[in-house]
C-alpha positions in Angstrom: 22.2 -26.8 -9.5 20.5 -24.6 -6.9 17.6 -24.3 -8.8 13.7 -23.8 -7.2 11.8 -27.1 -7.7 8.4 -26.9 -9.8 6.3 -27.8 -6.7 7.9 -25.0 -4.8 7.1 -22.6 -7.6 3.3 -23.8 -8.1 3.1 -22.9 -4.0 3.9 -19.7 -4.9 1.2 -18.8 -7.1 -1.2 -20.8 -4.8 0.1 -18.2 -1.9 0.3 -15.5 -4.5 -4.1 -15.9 -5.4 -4.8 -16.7 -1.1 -7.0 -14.5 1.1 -3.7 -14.6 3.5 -1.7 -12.4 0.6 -4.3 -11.0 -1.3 -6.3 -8.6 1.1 -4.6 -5.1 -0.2 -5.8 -6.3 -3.9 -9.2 -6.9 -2.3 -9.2 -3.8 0.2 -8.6 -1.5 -3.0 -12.3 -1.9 -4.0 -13.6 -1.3 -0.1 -11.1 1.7 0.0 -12.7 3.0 -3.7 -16.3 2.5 -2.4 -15.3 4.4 0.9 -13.8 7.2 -1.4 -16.5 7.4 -3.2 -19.0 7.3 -0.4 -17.0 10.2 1.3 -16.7 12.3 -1.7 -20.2 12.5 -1.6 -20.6 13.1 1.8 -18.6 16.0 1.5 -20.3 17.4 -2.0 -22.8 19.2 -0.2 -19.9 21.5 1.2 -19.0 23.1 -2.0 -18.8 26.8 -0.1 -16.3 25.4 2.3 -12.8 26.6 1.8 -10.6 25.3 -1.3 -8.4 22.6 1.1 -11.4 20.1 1.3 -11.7 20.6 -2.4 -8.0 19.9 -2.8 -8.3 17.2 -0.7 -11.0 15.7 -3.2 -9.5 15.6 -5.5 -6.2 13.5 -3.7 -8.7 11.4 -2.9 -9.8 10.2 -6.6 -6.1 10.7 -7.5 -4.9 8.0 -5.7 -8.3 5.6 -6.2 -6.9 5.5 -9.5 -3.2 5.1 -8.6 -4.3 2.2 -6.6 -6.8 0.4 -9.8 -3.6 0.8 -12.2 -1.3 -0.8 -9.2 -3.7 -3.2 -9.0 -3.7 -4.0 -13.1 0.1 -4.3 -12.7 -0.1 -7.0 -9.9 -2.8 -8.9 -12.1 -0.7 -8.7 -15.2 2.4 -9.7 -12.8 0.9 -12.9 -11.4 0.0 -13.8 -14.8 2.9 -14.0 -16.0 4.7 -15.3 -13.4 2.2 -18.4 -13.8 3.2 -18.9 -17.9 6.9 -19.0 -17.0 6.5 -21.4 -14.1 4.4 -23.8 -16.9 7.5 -23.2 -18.9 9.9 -24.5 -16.4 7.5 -27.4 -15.7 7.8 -28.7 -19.1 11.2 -27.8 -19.3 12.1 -29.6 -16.3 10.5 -32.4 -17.4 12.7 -32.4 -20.4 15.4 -32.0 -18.7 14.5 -35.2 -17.1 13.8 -37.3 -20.2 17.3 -36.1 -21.9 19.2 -36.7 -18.8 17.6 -40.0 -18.9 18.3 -40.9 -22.6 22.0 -39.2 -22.0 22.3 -41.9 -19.3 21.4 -44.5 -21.4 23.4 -43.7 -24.8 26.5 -43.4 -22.1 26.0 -46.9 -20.8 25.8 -48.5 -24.2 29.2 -47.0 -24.6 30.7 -47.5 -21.7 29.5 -51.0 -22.2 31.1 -50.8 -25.7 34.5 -49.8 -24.6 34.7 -52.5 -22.1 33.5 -54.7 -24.9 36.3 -53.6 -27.5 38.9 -53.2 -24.3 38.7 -57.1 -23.5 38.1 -58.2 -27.2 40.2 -55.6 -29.3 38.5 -53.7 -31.7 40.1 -55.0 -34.9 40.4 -54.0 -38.1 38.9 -54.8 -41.7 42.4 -55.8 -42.9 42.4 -58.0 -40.0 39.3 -59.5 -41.0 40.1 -60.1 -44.4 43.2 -62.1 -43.8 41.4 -64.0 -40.8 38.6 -65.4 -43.3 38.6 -68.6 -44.8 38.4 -67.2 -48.6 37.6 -64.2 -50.0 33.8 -64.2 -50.0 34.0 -64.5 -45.9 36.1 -62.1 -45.6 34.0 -59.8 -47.7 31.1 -60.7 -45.5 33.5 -60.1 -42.2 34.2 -56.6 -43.5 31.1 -55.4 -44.3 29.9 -56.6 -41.1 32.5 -55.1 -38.8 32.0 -51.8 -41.1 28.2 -51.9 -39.8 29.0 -52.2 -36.5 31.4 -49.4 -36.8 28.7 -46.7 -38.5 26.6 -48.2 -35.9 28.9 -47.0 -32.5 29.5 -43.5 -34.3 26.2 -42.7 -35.1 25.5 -44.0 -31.3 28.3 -41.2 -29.9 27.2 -38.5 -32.2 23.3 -39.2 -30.6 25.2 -38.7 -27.1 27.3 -35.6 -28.4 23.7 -34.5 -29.3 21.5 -35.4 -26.3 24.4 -33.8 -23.9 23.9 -30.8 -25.8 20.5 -30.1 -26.3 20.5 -31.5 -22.3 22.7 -28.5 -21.4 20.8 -26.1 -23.4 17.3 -27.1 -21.8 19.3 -26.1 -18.7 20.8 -22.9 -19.7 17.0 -21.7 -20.8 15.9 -23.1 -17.4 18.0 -21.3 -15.4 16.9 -18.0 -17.9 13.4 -18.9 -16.9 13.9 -19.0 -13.6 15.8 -15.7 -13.3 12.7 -14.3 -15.2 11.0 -15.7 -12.6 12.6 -14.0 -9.6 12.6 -10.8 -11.7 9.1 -10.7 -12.3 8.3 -11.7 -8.2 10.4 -9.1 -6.9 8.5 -6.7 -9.4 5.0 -8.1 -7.6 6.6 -7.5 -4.3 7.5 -4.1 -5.0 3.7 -3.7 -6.6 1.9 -4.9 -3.5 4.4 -2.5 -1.2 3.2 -0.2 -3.1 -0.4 -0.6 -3.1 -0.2 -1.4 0.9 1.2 1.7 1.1 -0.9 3.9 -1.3 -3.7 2.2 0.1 -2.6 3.3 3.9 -2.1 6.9 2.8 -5.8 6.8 1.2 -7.5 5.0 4.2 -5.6 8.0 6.8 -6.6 10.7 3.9 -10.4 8.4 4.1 -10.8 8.0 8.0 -9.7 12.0 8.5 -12.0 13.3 5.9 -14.8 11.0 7.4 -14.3 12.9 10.8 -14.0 16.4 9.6 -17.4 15.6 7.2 -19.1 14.1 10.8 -18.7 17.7 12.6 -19.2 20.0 10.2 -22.6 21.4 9.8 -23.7 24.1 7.2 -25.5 26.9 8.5 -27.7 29.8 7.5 -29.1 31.7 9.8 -28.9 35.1 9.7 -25.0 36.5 10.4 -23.9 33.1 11.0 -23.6 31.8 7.2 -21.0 29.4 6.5 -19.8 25.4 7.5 -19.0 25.3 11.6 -18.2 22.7 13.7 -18.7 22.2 17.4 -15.2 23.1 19.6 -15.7 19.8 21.6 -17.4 16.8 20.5 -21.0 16.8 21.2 -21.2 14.0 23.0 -18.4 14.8 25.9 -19.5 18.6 25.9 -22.6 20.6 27.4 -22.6 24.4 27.8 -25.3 27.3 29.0 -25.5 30.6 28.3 -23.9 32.2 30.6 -23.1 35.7 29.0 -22.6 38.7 31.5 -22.4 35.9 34.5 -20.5 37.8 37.8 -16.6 36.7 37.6 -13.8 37.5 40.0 -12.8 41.1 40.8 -16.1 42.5 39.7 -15.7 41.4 35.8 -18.6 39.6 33.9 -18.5 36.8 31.6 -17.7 37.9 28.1 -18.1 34.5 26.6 -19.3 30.8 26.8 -18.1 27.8 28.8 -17.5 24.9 26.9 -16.9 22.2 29.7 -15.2 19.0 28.3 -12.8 16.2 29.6 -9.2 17.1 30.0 -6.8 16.6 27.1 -10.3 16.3 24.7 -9.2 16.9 21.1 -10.6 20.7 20.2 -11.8 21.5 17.0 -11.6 24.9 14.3 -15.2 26.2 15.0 -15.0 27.5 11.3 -13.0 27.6 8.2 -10.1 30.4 8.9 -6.6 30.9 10.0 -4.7 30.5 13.6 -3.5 34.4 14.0 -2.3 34.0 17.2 -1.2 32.0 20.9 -0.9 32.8 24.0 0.0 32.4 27.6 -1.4 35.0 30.2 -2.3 34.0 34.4 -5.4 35.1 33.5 -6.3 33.2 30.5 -3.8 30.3 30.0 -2.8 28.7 27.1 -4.8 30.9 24.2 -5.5 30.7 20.7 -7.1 33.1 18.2 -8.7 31.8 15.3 -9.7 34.4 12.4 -12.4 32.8 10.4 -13.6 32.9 6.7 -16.9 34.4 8.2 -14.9 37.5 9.4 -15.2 37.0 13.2 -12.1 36.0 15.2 -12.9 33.3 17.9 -10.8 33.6 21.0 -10.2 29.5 23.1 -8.5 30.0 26.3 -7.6 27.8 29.4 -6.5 25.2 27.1 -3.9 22.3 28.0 -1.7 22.8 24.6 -1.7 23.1 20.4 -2.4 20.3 18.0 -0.1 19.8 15.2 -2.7 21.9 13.1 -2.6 24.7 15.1 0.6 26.2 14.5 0.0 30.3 14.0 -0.3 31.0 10.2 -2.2 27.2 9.6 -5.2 27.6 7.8 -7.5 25.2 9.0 -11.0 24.0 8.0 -14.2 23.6 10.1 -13.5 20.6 12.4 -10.0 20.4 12.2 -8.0 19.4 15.5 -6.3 22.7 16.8 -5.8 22.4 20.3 -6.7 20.5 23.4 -9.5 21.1 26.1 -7.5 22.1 29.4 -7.6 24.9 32.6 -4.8 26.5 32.4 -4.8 30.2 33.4 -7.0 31.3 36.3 -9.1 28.0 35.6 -6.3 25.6 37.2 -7.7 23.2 39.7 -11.3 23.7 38.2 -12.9 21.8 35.4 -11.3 21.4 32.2 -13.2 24.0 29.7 -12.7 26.1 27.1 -13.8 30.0 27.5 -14.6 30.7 24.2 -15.2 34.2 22.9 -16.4 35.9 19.6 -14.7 38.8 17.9 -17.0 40.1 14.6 -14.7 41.8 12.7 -11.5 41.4 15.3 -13.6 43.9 17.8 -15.5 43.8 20.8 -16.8 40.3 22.2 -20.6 39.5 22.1 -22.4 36.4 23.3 -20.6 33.3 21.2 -23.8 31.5 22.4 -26.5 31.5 19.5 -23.2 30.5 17.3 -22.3 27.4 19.8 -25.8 26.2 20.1 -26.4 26.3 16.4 -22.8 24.1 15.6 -23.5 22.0 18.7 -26.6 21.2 19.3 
């Protein structure tokens, strides 16, 4: 018939319950205790921009997306363990009708062969064989017995083969249940592993962003910033008004960093503006929520994030650390400026040291 054996099935939900399947049922709850966790990392940043608030509340959407997928699976593997009991017991009915089919179909076989070398014979037959009538009454009623006896034997077959082939027919519904309800599971657990993938990205980025930003109150500087560079691959001085080429002075900061370094939204904001001069390089503006515009120059391209017209929060990948412009053949850095209010530059260094350091 085709059909899965019992013992195959039974693997199944053994595989089905093992640490080798199960991990994204398990990983939800890590994933909800990391949500959690991050959630409240990022509570104390209520004053930054709406996107991380948005971004919240993704986050405790799809937590519960990922307890109801869970639910479902549970509920799955449950039932795909009743119906696998149900073809248990009825394969092993199957196997005791087939059995008693067998053996009701060797008596007659045996029967026919019986009758076939012997003749069956007839009660009028009978009656004229015996020696007087009370013998042949006697030889009748016998041979009547034996006949009730071989049709109420076929009609036990008739019955047996039919009850065997309808044990079979609700097998063979059970087992398409079966494959239904394990292609539903399938499709749960795709889900999950990938619900679960979207919230670990949405987990691991938020993490990040959380780990550079820094609120800050000091006088003008009020708001969540975030270094440029990472900390730990970056150092700067102030070197405001320093002598440059062609009698110009410094109107900014250096923040020195390896090549191709990620570089970061030093506040919330929007990127106004790129671009490309021999003097400066690859450039980009960034007009922030504090109403200064920050000015990064020399730098080695854009991040996805970066785009002009992408508002970006404190932290976010924007561009990468370069020397481009006038800087080429020198060490990668950023020249970073300050704009309050989209005017004049003035030393970005109090700012810088107070993200950074």
């Amino acid at each position: 018939m085709g059909r899965t054996p019992v013992h195959r099935l039974r693997r199944f939900v053994a595989r089905t319950r093992s640490p080798e399947v199960s991990p994204p049922m398990r990983r939800v709850r890590t994933v909800s205790i990391a949500l959690v966790a991050v959630a409240l990392a990022l509570a104390p940043l209520g004053a930054v921009a709406q996107d991380l608030e948005v971004e919240r509340d993704r986050v405790r959407g799809l937590e519960a997306d990922l307890d109801d997928l869970t639910h479902r699976s549970e509920e799955l593997i449950a039932q795909i363990e009743e119906l696998v009991d149900e073809i248990e017991e009825l394969d092993v009915e199957e196997r005791r009708l087939q059995e008693l089919a067998d053996e009701l179909d060797g008596r007659l076989s045996d029967r026919v062969r019986q009758v076939y070398k012997q003749g069956a014979g007839s009660t009028m037959e009978a009656l004229l064989a015996a020696e007087g009538p009370n013998a042949g009454v006697e030889r009748a009623s016998f041979f009547l017995l034996i006949q009730d006896r071989e049709t109420a034997g076929l009609q036990d077959a008739v019955a047996v083969q039919v009850r065997l082939e309808q044990t079979r027919e609700l097998l063979l519904q059970r087992e398409q249940q079966l494959e239904a309800r394990s292609e539903e599971l399938d499709v749960a657990q795709r889900e999950i592993e990938g619900e679960l993938e979207a919230a670990s990205a949405t987990v691991s980025a938020l993490e990040e962003i959380a780990a550079r930003q820094r609120t800050i109150d000091r006088g003008s500087q009020q708001g969540v910033y975030a270094c440029p560079l990472n900390p730990g691959v970056t150092h700067f001085i102030d070197s405001w008004g320093f002598p440059r080429s062609g009698g110009r002075s410094h109107k900014g900061t250096d923040v020195m960093g390896p090549m191709g370094s990620p570089v970061y939204a030093f506040t919330s904001g929007v990127i106004s503006r790129h671009s490309n001069s021999r003097l400066g390089g690859i450039s980009l503006y960034l007009r922030g929520d504090d109403g200064n515009t920050y000015f990064y120059t020399h730098l080695q391209g854009y991040a996805e994030a970066g785009a002009v017209g992408n508002r970006v929060e404190a932290g976010e990948h924007v561009a990468y650390n370069g020397n481009t412009g006038n800087a080429r053949g020198g060490a990668p850095h950023i020249h970073f400026e300050r704009h309050p209010g989209g005017g004049s530059a003035v030393n970005p260094y109090p700012y810088l040291a107070a993200a950074c350091f």
